[in-house]
N, C-alpha and C positions, 0 to 999 in steps of 0.2 A: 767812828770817823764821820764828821757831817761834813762835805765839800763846801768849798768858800763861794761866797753869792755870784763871784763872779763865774767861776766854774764851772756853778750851779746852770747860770744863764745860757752859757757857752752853751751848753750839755740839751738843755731845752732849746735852742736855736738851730742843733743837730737835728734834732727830732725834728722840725718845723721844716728843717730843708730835704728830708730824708728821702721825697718822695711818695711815702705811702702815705695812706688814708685809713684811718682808725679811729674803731669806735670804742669806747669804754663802755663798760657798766663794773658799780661800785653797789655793794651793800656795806651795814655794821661799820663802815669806818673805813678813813681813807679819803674823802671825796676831796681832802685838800689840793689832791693831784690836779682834778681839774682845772682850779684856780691857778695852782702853780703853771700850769701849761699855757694858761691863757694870760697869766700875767707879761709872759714875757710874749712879741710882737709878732706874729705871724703864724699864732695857731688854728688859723684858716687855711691854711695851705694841711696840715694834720688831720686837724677833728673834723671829722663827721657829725659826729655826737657824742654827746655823753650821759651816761642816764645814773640814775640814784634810785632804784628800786629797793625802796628802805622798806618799806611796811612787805609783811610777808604775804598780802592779798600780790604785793605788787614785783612782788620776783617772781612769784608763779607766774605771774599772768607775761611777766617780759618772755620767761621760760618756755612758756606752754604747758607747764605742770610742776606740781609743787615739788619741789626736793625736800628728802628726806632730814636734812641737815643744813638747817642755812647754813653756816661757817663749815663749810669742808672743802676737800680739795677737789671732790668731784661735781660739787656746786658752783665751785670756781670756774671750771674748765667747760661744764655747761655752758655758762654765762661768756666765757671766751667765744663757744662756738657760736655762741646765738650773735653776738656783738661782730664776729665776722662775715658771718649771714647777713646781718642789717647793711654793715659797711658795704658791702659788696652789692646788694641793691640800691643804694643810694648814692655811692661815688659813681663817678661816674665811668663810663666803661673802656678798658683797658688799665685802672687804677689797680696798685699792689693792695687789697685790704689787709687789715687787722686788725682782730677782736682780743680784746683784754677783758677781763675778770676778774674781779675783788672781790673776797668776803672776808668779813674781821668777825671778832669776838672781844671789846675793851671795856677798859673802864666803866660801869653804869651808876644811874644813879639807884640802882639795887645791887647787894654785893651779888657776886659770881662765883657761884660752887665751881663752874671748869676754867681751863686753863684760858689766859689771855692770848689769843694768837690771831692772826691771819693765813688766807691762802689766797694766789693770786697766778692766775696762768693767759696765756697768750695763744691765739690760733693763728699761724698765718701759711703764709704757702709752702713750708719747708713742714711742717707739721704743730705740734702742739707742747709745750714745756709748762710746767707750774713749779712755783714755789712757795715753802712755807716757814712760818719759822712760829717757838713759843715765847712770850715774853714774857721777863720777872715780874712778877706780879709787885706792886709797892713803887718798884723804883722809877715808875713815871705817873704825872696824873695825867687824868684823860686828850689835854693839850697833846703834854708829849707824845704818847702813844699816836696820839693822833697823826702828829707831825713826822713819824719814824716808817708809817703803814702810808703814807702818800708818797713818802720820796721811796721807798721801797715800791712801789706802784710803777715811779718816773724811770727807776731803773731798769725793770723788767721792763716795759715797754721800750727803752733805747735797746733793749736785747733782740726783742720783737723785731724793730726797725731794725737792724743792720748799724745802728750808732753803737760806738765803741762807747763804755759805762763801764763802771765797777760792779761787782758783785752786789745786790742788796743786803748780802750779809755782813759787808762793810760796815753797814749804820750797827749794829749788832752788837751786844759784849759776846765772850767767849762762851759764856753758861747760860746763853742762851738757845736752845737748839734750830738749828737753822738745817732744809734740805732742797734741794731740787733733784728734777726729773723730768727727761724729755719721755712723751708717749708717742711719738711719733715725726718720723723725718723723711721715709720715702714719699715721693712725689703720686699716686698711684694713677692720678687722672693726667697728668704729664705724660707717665709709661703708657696707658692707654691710647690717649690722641696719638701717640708715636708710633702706635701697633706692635708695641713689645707684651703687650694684654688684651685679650679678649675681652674680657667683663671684670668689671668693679661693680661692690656691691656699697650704696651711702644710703648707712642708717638715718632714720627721723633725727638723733642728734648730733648727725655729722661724722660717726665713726664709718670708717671706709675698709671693709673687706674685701681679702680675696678668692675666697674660697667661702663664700657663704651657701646653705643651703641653698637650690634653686627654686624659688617662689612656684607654686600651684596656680595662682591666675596671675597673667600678665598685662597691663594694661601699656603698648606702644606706642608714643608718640612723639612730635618736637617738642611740644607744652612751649609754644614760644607766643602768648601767654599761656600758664593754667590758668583756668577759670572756673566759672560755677560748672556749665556743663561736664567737664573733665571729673570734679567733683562728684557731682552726683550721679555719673556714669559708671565712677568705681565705688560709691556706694551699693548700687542697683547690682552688680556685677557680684559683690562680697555677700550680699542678703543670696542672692539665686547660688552660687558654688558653695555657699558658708565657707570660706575660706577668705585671709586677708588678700590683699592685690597690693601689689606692687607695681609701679609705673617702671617707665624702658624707655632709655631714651640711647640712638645708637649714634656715635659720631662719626660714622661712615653713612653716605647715601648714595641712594642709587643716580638719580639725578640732580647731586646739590652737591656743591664741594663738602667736602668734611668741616665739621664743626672742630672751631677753634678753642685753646683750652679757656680763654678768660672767658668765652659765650659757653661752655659748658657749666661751666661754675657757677654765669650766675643764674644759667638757666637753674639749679638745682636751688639756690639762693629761697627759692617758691616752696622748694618743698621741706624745707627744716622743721623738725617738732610734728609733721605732718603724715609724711610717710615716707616707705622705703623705696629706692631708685637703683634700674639697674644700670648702670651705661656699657655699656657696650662697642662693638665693630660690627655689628648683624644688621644690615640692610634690609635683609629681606626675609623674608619668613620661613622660606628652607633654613638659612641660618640661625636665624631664632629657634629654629626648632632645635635645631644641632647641639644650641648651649641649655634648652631648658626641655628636653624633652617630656612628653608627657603635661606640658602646661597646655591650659585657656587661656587661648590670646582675647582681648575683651578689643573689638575694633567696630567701628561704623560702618555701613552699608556702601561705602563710598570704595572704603579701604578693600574689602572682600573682592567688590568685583574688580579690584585690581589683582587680584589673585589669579584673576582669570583674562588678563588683557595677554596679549602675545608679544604684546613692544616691550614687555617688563622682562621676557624671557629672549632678545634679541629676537622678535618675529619669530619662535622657532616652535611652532605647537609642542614637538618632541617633547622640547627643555619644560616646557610648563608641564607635562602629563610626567616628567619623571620629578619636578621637584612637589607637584602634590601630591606624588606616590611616596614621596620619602618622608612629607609632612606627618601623611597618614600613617606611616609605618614607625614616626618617634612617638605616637600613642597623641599628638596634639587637637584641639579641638578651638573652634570660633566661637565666643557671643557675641551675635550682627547685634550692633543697633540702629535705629531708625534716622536716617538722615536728610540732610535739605541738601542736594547738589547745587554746582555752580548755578546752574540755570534756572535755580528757585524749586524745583521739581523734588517733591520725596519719595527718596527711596530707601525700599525697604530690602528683606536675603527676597522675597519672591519676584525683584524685580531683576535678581541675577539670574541668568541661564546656566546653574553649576548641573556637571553634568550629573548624573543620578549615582556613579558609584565612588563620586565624594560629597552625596547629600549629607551622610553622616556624621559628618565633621562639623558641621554648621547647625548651631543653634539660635532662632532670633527673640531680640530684646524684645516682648510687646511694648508698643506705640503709648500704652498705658502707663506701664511702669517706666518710661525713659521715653523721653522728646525732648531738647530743647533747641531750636532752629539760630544756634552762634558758632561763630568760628573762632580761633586762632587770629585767622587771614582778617576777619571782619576787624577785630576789636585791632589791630595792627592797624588797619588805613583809617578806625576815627580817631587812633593816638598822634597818628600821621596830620589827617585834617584837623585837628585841635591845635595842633603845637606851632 
């Protein structure tokens, strides 16, 4: 069944009003989607972008690494995640994103030992779906296929959006095999800012567990930006433990309201393809400990001698000497590193007065191996002063 043009239009004019903001990427076939999206009037209000990572230098590189299988379903869903990462850093903020993913296998002008097919999956806020289907080989040439793998594109993204659409398996004969599959639908960074969850664990490619091993070094912060220093700080941190790091980011604080879920998101938005993030409820470091006992917290010299400030523990020396004792007692341990205070001043763990029977706990970063004098805070007020 192909819908009638006007229908067609109708159907695209849903998608343009829908609200969200989505990014494609298409490999192997299909790109006619885009055309078809833009033909009809107002797919600025839609796209973000759209990309055509055709050559296989250049889907690795969209990816951050090469997949084992251009045309698969878990290539697709890749490409979904990464395309809702993009969107999410570039719409702008409080926008619903979504990432769609294409890969074909058609017509070439070499023949084709495997089967003609596509796969095509969608990330958005409710979780992740793909579908795939094979086609008869013969009974289209390259046009057709072509034309059959776009509008299939058009409809799963009205699915993505919240637009009411037919099944892509509609375009379809009956012998040809066609499936779908959702991979996920709970909301888990939702249940988290809600405090129905502790800690959520978001893999490098955007899978989100709940029950993941607890990382061995922890690396804690807003990351509101990441930057080079954050960078090369958990480089330096992985070389000295041999062990991976993983960044933390808690959406509870001690003095800041709680982090909202679109600013959680797109804070992580930073770290796709890169590395693993925990999010968390743990403000403070007795409770970090609680959730990851036995880790290296990797913080700045800044951070530490807040460990030992008495306003962190409500003025109450007590509260501080029993929550280092409990620090000390889940097996946790520090790497200080070398930092520039407010006041231009560096400091390093020797500039803190930690008393002598939790010197143990603290190990510092040499000045050698790790310095670099930027913040967060800095690179915030020249995006502030530039714009």
């Amino acid at each position: 069944m192909t819908p009638s043009d006007a229908v067609w239009q109708q159907l695209i004019s849903g998608l343009h009003a829908s609200g969200r903001k989505a990014a494609l990427a298409i490999t192997g076939g299909g790109s006619g989607a885009i055309g078809e999206l833009l033909r009809v009037p107002g797919g600025s209000r839609l796209l973000v972008e759209a990309q055509v990572p055709y050559d296989e230098q250049a889907l690795a590189t969209f990816l951050g690494f090469a997949p084992a299988q251009a045309c698969s379903a878990d290539t697709a869903i890749a490409m979904a995640r990464t395309a809702r990462a993009r969107a999410a850093r570039l719409a702008a903020p409080g926008s619903d994103p979504v990432g769609l993913g294409a890969t074909a296998a058609l017509i070439s002008d070499r023949p084709r030992r495997g089967e003609h097919r596509f796969h095509i999956a969608f990330a958005n806020a409710a979780g992740i779906a793909h579908c795939s289907c094979v086609l008869a080989k013969g009974r289209r040439d390259r046009a057709g296929e072509e034309d059959l793998v776009s509008r299939a594109i058009i409809l799963w993204l009205a699915r993505a959006c919240g637009v009411a659409a037919p099944s892509p398996q509609s375009l379809f004969a009956a012998d040809e095999p066609y499936a779908e599959a959702v991979i996920g639908t709970a909301d888990a960074l939702d249940q988290l800012v809600a405090g129905e969850l502790n800690r959520v664990t978001i893999e490098p490619d955007g899978q989100i567990l709940l029950s993941a091993p607890p990382p061995v070094v922890l690396f804690p912060g807003s990351f509101n930006p990441l930057h080079a220093g954050h960078v090369l700080l958990a480089r330096v941190a992985q070389e000295l433990r041999q062990q991976p790091v993983a960044f933390e980011i808690s959406v509870a604080n001690v003095d800041k309201p709680p982090l909202e879920s679109a600013t959680v998101r797109r804070r992580l938005t930073q770290f796709a393809w890169k590395a693993p993030v925990e999010l968390t409820r743990a403000p403070t470091f007795v409770e970090k400990a609680r959730l990851f006992p036995g880790a290296t917290f990797v913080v700045g010299a800044d951070t530490a001698e807040r460990l030992f400030g008495a306003r962190y523990y409500g003025c109450d020396e007590a509260r501080m000497h029993l929550a280092l004792e409990e620090i000390a007692g889940s097996g946790a341990s520090f790497l200080v590193a070398v930092r520039l205070d407010a006041t231009g001043r560096v400091r390093t763990l020797g500039d803190i007065p930690v008393p002598r029977r939790y010197a143990d706990l603290f190990i510092e970063i040499p000045a050698h191996r790790f310095r670099l004098d930027i913040s967060s805070s800095e690179i915030r007020a020249r995006l502030i002063g530039n714009s």
